[in-house]
C-alpha positions in Angstrom: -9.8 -1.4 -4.7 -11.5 -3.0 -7.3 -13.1 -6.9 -7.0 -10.4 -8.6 -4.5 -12.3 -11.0 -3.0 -10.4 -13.3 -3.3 -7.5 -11.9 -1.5 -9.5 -9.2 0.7 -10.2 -11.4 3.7 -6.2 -12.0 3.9 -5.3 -8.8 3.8 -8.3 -7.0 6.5 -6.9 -10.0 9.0 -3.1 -8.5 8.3 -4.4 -5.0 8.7 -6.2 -5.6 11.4 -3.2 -7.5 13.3 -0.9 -4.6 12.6 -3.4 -1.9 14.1 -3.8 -4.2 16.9 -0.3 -4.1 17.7 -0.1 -0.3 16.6 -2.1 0.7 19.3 -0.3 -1.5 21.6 3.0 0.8 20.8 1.6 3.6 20.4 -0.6 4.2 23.1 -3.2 6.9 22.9 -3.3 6.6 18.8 -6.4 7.3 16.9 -6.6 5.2 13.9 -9.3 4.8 11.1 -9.7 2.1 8.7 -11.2 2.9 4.8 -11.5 0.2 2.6 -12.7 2.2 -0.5 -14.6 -0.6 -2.5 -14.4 1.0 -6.5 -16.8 -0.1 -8.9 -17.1 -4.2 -7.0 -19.0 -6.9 -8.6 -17.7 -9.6 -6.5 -18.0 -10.6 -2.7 -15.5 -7.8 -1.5 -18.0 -5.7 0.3 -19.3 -8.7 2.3 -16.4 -9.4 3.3 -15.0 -6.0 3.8 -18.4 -5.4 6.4 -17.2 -8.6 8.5 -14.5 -6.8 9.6 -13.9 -3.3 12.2 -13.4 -1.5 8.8 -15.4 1.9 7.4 -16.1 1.3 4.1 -16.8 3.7 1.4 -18.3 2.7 -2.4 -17.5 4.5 -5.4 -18.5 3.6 -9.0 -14.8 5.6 -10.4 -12.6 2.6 -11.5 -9.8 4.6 -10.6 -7.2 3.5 -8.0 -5.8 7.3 -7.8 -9.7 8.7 -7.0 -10.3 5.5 -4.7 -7.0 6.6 -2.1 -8.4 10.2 -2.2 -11.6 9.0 -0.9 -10.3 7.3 1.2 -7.7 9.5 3.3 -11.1 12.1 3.1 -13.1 9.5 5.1 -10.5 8.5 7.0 -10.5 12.1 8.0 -13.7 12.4 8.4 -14.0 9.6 11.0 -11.1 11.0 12.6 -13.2 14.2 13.1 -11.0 16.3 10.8 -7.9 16.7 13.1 -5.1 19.0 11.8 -3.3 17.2 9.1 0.0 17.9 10.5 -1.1 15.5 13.5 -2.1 12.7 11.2 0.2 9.7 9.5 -1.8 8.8 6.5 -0.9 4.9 5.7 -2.2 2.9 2.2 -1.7 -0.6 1.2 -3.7 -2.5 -1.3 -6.4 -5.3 -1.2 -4.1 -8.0 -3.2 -1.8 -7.4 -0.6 -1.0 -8.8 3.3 1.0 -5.8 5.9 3.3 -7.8 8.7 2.3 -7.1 12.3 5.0 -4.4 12.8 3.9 -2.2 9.5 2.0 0.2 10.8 4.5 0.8 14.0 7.1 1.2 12.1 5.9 3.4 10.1 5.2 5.7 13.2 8.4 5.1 14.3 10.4 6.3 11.3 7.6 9.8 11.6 9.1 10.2 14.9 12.1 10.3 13.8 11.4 12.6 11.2 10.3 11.2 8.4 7.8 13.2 6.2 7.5 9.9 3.3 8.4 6.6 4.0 8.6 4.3 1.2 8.3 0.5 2.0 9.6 -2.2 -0.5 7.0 -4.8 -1.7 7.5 -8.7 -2.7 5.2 -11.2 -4.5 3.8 -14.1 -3.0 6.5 -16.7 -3.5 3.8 -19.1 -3.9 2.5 -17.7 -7.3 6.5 -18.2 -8.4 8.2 -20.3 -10.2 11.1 -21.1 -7.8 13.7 -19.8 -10.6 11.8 -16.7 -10.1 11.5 -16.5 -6.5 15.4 -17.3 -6.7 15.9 -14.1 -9.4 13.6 -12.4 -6.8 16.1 -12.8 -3.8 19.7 -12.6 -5.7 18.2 -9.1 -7.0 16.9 -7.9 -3.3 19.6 -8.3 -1.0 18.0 -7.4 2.6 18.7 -4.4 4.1 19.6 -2.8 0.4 15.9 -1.1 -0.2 15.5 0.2 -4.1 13.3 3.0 -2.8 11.0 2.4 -5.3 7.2 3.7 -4.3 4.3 1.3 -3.8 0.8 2.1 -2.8 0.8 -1.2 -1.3 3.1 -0.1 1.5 3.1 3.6 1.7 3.1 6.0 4.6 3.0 10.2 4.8 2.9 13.3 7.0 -0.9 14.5 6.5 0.2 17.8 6.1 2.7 16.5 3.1 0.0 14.3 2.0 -2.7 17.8 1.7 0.4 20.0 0.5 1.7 17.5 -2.6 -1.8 18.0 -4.0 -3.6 14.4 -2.4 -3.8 11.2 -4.9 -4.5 12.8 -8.2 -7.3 10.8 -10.7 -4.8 8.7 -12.2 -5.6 5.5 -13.3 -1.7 4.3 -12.4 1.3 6.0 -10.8 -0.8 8.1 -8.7 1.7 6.5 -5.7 4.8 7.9 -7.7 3.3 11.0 -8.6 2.2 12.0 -5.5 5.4 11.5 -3.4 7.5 13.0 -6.6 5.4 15.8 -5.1 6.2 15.9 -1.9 10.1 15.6 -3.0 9.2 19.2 -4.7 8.3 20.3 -1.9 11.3 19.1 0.1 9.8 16.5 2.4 12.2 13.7 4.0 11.9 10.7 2.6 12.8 7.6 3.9 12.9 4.3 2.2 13.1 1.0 4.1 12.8 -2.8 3.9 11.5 -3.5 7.2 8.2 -5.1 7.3 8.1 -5.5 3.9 4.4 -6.0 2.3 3.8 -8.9 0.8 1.7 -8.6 -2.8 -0.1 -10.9 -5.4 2.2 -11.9 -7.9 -0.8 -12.5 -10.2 0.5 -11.8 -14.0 -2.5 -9.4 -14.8 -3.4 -6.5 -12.2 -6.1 -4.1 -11.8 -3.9 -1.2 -14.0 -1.8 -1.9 -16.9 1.4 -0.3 -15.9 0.6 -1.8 -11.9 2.9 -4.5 -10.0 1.2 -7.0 -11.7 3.0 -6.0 -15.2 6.5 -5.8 -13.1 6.1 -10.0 -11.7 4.9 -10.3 -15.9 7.5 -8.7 -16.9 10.7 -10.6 -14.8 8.9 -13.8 -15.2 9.3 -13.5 -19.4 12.4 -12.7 -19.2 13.5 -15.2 -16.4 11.7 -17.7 -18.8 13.5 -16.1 -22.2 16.8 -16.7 -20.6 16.0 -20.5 -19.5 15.6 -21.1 -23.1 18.6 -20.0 -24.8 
């Protein structure tokens, strides 16, 4: 991640809740946490430090390098265990995981899923409400696009290793990645339980991101108003 202060502190007390309660049902679970912190200017590695996070710095401005590094170090910390035995989880640092992210996310790997793809939402509170009202018409719960999002993503380490890893892209390394392990034949499950809530911030850190999406519907919520 690339200079979220201003959101990071949110989102390491959501992560580290979820972990928490990971570990709690899941008994026996080794878990590391990376926050890789790309190219920051801003307060994000003090704040990263104050909490029970391994942090890694990188000077690539590259979301697609910065999850690499990540899932290496991650690795790493874990003492290299065999990728088949690891669940390899990313979110974002814009973005807040519910208590129950993580576990479900085992859960559905227990089950058999190789890629689970978790559905995303923007903060209601940087939304208009005729937006947040679009937003919920065009969602129904339970109804999950299965769209992929690096903000609430989980996979099979040895699918993770075997699709070829987050590639040095500077957007859709998410979607490339599990159109990858699709090749490949992995089991894919998309869901809308604990869904990830992101920033719906206009302007993101990549110019094709989530950011441009919220942009996007909010122009042409706001064209429509006007006719």
């Amino acid at each position: 991640m690339h200079d979220e202060a201003e959101l990071l502190d949110a989102c390491l007390a959501a992560l580290t809740s979820a972990i928490a309660h990971a570990r709690k049902t899941h008994p026996g679970v080794s878990i590391a946490t990376v926050v890789v912190l790309d190219a920051c200017t801003d307060a994000s590695e003090r704040i990263a430090r104050a909490w029970p996070v391994h942090t890694v710095s990188i000077e690539a401005r590259n979301v697609g390098t910065g999850r690499r590094v990540g899932v290496r170090a991650a690795m790493a910390e874990l003492g290299e265990p065999s990728p088949a035995d690891v669940w390899v989880s990313t979110t974002d640092g814009d973005s807040a995981v519910p208590v129950g992210w993580l576990s479900h996310q085992l859960d559905l790997r227990a089950l058999g899923a190789d890629v689970v793809l978790g559905t995303v939402r923007p903060d209601f509170a940087d939304l208009t409400p005729e937006h947040v009202a679009y937003w919920l018409e065009t969602h129904p719960a339970g109804r999950p696009a299965g769209n992929v999002h690096g903000a609430n993503l989980g996979l099979r380490g040895d699918v993770y290793f075997a699709a070829g890893e987050f590639g040095d892209l500077e957007q859709h390394e998410d979607v490339e990645l599990v159109n990858a392990a699709r090749a490949l034949g992995a089991s894919v499950v998309a869901t809308d339980e604990n869904e990830v809530v992101t920033s719906g911030r206009f302007w993101g850190r990549t110019p094709g991101g989530y950011a441009a999406f919220v942009r996007a519907t909010h122009e042409r919520i706001a064209a429509a108003s006007r006719r």
